[in-house]
C-alpha positions as CSV (number, residue, x, y, z in Angstrom):
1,X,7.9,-38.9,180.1
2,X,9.1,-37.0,183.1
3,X,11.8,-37.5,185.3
4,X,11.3,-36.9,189.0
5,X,13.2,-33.8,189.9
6,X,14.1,-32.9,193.5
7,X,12.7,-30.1,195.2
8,X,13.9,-26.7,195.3
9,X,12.8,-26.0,199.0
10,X,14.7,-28.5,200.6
11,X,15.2,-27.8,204.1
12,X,17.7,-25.3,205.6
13,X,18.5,-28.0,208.4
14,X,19.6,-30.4,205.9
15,X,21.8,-28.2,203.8
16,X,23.6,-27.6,207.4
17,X,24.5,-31.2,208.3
18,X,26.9,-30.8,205.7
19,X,30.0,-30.2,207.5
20,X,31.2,-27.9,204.2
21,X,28.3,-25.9,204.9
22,X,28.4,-25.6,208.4
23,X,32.3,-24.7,208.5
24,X,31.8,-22.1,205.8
25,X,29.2,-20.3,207.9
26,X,31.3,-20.4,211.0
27,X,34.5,-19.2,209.2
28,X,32.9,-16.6,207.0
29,X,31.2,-14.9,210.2
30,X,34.7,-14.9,211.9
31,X,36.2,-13.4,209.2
32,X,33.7,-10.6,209.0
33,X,34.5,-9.5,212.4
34,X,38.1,-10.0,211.9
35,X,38.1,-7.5,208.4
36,X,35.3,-5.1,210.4
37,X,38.1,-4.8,213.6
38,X,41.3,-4.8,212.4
39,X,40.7,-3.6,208.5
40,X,37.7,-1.3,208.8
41,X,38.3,0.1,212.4
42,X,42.8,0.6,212.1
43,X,43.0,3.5,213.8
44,X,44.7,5.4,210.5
45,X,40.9,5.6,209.2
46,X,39.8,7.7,211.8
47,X,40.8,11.1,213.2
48,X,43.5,11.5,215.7
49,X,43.9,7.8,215.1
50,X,40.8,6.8,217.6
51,X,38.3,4.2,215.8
52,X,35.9,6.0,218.9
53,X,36.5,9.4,216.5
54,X,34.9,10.7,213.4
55,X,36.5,8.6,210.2
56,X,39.1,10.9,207.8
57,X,36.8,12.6,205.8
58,X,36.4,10.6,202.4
59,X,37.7,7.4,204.3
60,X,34.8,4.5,203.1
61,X,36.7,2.1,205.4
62,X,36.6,4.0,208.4
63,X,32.6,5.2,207.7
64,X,31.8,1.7,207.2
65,X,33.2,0.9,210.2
66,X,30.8,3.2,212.3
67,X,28.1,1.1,211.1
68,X,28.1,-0.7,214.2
69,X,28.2,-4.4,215.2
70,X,25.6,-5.5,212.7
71,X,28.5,-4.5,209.9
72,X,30.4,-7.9,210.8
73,X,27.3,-10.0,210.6
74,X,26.7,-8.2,206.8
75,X,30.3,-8.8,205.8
76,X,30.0,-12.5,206.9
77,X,27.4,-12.9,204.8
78,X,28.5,-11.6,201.7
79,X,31.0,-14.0,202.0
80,X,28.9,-16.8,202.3
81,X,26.6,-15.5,199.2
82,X,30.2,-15.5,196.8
83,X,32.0,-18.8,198.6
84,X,28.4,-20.9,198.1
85,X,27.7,-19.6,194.5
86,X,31.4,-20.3,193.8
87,X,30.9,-23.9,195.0
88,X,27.6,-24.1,193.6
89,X,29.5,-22.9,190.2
90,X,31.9,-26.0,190.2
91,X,29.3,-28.4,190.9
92,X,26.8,-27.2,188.9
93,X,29.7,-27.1,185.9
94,X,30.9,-30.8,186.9
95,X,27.6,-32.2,186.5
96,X,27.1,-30.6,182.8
97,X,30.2,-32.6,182.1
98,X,32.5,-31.6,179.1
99,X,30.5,-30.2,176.3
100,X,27.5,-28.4,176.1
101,X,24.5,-30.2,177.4
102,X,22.1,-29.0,174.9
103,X,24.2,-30.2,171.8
104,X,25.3,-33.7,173.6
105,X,21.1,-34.3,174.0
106,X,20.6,-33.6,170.1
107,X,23.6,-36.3,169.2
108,X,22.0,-38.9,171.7
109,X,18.3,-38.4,170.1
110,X,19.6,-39.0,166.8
111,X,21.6,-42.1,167.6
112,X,18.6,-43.2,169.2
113,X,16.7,-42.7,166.6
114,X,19.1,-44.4,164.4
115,X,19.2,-47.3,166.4
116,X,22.9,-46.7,167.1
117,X,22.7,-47.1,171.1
118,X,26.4,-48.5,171.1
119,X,27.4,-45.3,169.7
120,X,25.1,-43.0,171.9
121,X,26.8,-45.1,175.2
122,X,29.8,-43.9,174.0
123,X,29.0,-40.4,173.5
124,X,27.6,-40.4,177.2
125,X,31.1,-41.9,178.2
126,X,32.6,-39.1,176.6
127,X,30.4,-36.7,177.8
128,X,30.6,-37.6,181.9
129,X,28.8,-35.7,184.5
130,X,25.4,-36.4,186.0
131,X,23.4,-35.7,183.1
132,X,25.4,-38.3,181.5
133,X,25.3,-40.5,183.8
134,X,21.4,-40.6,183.8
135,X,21.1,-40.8,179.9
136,X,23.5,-43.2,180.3
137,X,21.8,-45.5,183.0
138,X,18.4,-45.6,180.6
139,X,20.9,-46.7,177.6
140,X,22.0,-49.8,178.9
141,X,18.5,-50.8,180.1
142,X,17.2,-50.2,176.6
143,X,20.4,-52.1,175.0
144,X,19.7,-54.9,177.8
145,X,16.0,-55.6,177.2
146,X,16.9,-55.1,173.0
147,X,19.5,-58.0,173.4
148,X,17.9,-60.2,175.7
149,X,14.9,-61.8,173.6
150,X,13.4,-61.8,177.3
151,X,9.4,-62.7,177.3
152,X,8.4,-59.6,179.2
153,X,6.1,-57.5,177.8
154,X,6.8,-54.5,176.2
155,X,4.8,-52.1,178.6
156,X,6.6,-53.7,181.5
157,X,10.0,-52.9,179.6
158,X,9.3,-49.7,179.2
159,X,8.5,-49.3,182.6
160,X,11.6,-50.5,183.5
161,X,13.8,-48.0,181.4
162,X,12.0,-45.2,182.9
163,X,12.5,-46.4,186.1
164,X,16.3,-46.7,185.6
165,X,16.5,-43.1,184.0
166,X,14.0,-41.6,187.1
167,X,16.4,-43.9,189.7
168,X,19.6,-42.6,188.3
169,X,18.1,-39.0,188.4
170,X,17.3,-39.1,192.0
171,X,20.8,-40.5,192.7
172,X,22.2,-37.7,190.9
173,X,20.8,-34.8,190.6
174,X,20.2,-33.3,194.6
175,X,23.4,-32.3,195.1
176,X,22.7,-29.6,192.3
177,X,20.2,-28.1,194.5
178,X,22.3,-28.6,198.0
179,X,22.9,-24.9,199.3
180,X,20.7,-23.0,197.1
181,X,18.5,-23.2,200.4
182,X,21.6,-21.1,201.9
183,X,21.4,-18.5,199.3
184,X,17.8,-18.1,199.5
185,X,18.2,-18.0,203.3
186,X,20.5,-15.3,203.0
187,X,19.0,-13.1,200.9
188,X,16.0,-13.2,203.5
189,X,18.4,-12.6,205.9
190,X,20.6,-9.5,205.0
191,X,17.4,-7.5,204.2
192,X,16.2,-8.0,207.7
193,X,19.6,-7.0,209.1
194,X,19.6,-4.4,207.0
195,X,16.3,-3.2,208.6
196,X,17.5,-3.9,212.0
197,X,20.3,-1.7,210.9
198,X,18.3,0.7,209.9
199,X,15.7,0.7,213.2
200,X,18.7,0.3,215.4
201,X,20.6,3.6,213.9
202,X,17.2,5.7,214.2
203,X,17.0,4.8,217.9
204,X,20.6,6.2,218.4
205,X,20.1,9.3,216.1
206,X,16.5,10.2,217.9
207,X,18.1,8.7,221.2
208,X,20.9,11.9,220.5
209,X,18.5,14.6,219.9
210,X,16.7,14.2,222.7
211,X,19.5,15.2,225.3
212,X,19.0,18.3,227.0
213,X,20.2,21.2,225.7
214,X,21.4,21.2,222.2
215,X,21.0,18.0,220.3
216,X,24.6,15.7,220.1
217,X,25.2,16.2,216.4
218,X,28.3,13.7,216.7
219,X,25.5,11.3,218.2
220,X,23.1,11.9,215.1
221,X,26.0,11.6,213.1
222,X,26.8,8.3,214.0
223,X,22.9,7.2,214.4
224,X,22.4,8.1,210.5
225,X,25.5,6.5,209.1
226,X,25.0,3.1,210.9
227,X,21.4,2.9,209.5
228,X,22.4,3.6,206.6
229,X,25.4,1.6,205.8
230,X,23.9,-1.6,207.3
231,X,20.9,-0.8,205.2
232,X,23.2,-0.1,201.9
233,X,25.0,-3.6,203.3
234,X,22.2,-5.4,203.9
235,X,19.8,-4.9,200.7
236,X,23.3,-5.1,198.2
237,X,23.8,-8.7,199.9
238,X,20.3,-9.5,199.5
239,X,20.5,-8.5,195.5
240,X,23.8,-10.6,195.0
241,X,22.3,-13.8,196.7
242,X,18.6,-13.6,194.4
243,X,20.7,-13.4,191.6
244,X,22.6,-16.0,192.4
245,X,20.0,-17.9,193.2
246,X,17.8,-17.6,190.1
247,X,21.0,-18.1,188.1
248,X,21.8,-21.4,189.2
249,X,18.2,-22.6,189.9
250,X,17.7,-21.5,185.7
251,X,20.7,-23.6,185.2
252,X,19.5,-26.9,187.0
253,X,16.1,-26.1,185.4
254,X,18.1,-26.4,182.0
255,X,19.7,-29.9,183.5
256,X,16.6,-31.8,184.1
257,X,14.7,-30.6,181.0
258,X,18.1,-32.0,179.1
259,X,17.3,-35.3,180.7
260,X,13.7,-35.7,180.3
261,X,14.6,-34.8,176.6
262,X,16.7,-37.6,176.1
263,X,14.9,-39.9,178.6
264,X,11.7,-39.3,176.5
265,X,13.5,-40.0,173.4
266,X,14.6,-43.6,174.2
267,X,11.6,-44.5,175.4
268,X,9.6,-43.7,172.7
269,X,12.7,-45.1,170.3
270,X,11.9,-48.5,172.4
271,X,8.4,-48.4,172.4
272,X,8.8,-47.5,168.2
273,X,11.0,-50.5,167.9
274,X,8.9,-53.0,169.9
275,X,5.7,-52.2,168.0
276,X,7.3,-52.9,165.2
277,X,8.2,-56.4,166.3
278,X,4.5,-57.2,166.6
């Protein structure tokens, strides 16, 4: 048996009607220009105290700075990578409920198996969180349709646990996957700024050398160092959110194979037990 998991590529547009997700974008994009203005560009980083100057030599804060105005944008979202896998983290964590997933599915096969399904409620009880929940929801079906001495056949039974467990999963489990679409937008995302960065710095170094006369090293200076910070910026944001990413989807992955574990193990239990009342 397999439950019906939700899809890992649900839509960006959907992830954004959230207003959590929305508000976090807005915020973390406003505090990226607030930290590149006033923290990066104080004029104590810079020489003569002018953020239009070279940076103090060995000042990070004040090179960084120079990167130019795709620097906010960068910081913004490297924000938005740690603040989503943070809340990702928490729901991801909720959802496992209290002890670990993999030895709570081992105790429910072998009450099943035992024909202990009063017990095996309990443990889910116990447990809580989504995966719970589901294991839960296919349970009481199977201790309904044991206790009921209803004439329905036993396919149809069946049938109707996994129907229960695959209902309960759909309720569930899409929230696990909510804003991974934001990380893997994101990492898409910085490593084209990062490239914009990059193109965008060329044009002002090459832009430099071409002025008559002798080429404006303080031009090329500046051309080199916003290319490559944004690119530095850019492909380091990029790494953090595919990480992330493949760290939680691994983790979900883990979830639903938990459940169709246990799902498949109640209904075969049932199916066992029904044979051997004919």
């Amino acid at each position: 048996m397999k439950t019906t998991q939700t899809s890992s590529s649900s839509s960006l547009a959907e992830s954004l009607k959230s207003g959590f997700a929305a508000s976090v974008i807005v915020i973390e994009l406003i505090i990226g220009f607030i930290i590149w203005n006033y923290v990066l560009g104080d004029p104590s980083h810079f020489q003569g105290g002018d953020p239009a100057g070279h940076p103090i030599e060995g000042d990070f804060l004040g090179i960084f700075y120079k990167g130019g105005y795709l620097v906010p944008l960068a910081i913004g979202l490297l924000l938005m990578v740690f603040t989503f896998a943070i809340e990702r983290a928490l729901t991801i964590s909720r959802a496992k409920g209290k002890g670990n997933v993999k030895t709570f599915v081992q105790r429910i096969r072998s009450l099943v198996a035992g024909g202990n399904i009063t017990q095996a409620l309990a443990e889910c009880d116990k447990q809580k969180g989504s995966v719970a929940n589901v294991v839960k929801a296919g349970l009481t079906k199977y201790n309904e349709l044991s206790t009921s001495g209803s004439s329905i056949e036993p396919e149809k039974k069946i049938a109707m646990i996994q129907k229960d467990i695959e209902e309960t999963t759909q309720l569930e489990m899409p929230m696990l996957e909510k804003n991974l679409v934001i990380l893997a937008t994101i990492a898409s995302i910085a490593t084209l700024i990062g490239l914009l960065g990059t193109v965008l710095g060329m044009i002002r170094a090459f832009a430099s050398m071409a002025q008559a006369g002798a080429p404006d090293s303080v031009g090329l200076a500046n051309g080199i160092s916003e290319a490559l910070i944004n690119t530095a910026l850019g492909i380091g944001t990029s790494a953090i959110a595919i990480i992330f990413y493949n760290l939680f989807t691994s983790k979900i992955d883990a979830l639903t194979y938990g459940i169709d574990e246990a799902g498949y193990s109640i209904v075969q239990n049932f199916a066992a037990t029904q044979q051997g009342k004919h």
